[in-house]
C-alpha positions in Angstrom: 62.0 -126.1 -12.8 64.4 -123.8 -15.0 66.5 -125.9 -18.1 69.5 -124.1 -19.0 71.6 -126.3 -21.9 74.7 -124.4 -22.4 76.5 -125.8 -25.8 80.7 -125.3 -26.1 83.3 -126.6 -28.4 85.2 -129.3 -27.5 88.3 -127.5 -26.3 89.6 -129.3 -23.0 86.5 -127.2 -20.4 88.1 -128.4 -17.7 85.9 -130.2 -14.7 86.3 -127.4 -12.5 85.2 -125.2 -15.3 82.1 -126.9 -16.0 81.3 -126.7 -12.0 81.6 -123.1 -12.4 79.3 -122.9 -15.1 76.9 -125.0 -13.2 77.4 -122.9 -10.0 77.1 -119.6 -11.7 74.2 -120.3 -14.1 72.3 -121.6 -10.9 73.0 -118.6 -8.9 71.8 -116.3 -11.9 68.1 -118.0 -11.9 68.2 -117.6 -8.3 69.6 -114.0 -8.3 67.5 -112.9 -11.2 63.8 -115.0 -11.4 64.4 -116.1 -7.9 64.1 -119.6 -8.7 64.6 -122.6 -6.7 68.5 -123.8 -7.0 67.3 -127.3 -5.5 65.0 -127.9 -8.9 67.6 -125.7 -11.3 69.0 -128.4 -14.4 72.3 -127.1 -15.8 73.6 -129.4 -18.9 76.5 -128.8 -20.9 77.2 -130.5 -24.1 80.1 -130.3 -25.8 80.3 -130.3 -29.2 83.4 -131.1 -31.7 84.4 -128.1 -33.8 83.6 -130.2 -36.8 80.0 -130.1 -36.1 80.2 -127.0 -35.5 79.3 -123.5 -37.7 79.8 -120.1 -37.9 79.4 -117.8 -41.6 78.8 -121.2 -43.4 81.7 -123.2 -42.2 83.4 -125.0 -39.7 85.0 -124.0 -37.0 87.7 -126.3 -37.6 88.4 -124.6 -40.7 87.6 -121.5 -39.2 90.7 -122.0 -36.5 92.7 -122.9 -39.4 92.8 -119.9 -40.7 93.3 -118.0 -37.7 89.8 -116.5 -37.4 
């Protein structure tokens, strides 16, 4: 039973979005290790920039600044 947690920033994913992730990461197990899409877990957390890092710092402040 494959796991796949995919982590985004809180950025307005929309619904259909996420679906698509879901979809598509399922059809890559199946496509790839040929694994069962019935028994496939997709989870997507999202995750406010402020708790989120890159080089040391926020992304937050990262956006600020235009990076």
């Amino acid at each position: 039973m494959p796991y796949v947690n995919i982590k985004i920033t809180r950025e307005g994913a929309s619904t259909e979005q996420k679906a698509a992730l879901i979809s598509g990461i399922t059809q890559l197990l199946v496509d790839v290790l040929g694994k069962n899409p019935a028994t496939t877990v997709v989870v997507i957390d999202e995750v406010e920039t402020d708790n989120w890092g890159i080089g040391g710092e926020p992304v937050s402040a990262r956006r600020k600044r235009g990076l």
